[in-house]
C-alpha positions, 0 to 999 in steps of 0.5 A: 433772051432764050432759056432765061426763066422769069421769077415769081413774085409774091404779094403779101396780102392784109385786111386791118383796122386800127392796127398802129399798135401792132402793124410795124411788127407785122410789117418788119417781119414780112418785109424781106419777102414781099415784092409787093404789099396790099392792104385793105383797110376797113376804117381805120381812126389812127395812124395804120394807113401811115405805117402801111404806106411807110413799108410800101404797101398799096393802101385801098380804103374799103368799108363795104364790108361793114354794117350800117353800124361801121364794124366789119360784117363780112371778113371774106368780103374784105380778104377778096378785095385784098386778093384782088389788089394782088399782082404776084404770082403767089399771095401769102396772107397774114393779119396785122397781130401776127408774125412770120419767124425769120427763118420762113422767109427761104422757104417762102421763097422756094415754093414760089420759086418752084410754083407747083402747088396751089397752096402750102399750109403753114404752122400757126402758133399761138402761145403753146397751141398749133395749127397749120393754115394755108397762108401761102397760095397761088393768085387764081381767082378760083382761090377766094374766101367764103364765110362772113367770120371765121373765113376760108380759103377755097383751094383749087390744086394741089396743096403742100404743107411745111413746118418750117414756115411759122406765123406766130398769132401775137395780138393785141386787143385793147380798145377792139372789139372782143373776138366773141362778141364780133362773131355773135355780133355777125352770127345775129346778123346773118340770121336776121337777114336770112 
């Protein structure tokens, strides 16, 4: 059909490990957005492949991200896989102990419809703390993550920021590794190769 313009999908993009606590939540606040789910999982012992398949997603096992010990060594590695499961036109990427408010949806929404940005930073709140991130991006396989921890996002394009979009960063760390001692854990590791 002559004229008829097709639209845009958006893929909803995760890396998890042990998430059952907190992934539901993540998942109930996404799901009005998303055509399509894709979830890494790293090597998860509980009930997080379960909840992800309930919402949907495509579940890919990846552990090639881990060390010889079986914790994660290399976050970027993970995300990568995760874009490259992707089918939609754009991707927003978010982590299992965050949420995006109800009212980001709409606005996702309009810039894959409008499509002219290569990335839309977004505010990240974290109790009183804010932050924009570019969570929104374009699926271009020139946009990939470099960093083993405290991964980036390589932007190529134009790139937009709206503050009417929010992912609140709500976690819950019992029973994980503390944030801490997984970056020293990799830092030492990194060295020691290097």
């Amino acid at each position: 059909m002559a004229g008829k313009k097709t639209r845009l999908r958006l893929s909803v993009c995760m890396i998890v490990r042990d998430e059952e606590r907190v992934l539901e939540r993540c998942l109930t606040s996404v799901r009005a957005v998303y055509d399509e789910l894709c979830i890494v999982d790293t090597g998860s012992r509980d009930r997080t492949v379960a909840i992800a398949e309930r919402f949907g997603a495509r579940v890919k096992i990846f552990t090639e991200c881990n060390g010889a010990d079986g914790h994660i060594e290399d976050f970027a590695m993970a995300r990568n896989a995760s874009f490259d499961m992707a089918g939609g036109d754009y991707i927003l990427w978010i982590d299992a102990d965050e949420t995006l408010s109800k009212a980001s949806a709409s606005q996702i929404r309009r810039h894959v419809r409008k499509g002219t940005h290569a990335a839309v930073r977004v505010v990240m709140r974290w109790g009183t703390t804010r932050w924009f991130s570019p969570r929104l991006v374009k699926n271009d396989p020139r946009q990939r993550f470099a960093g083993r921890v405290h991964e980036g996002v390589t932007i190529e394009g134009p790139i937009a920021t709206d503050s009417s979009i929010v992912v609140y960063n709500r976690p819950d760390k019992r029973g994980k590794e503390d944030s801490n001692a997984r970056t020293i854990r990799i830092g030492a590791e990194v060295l020691r190769r290097d």
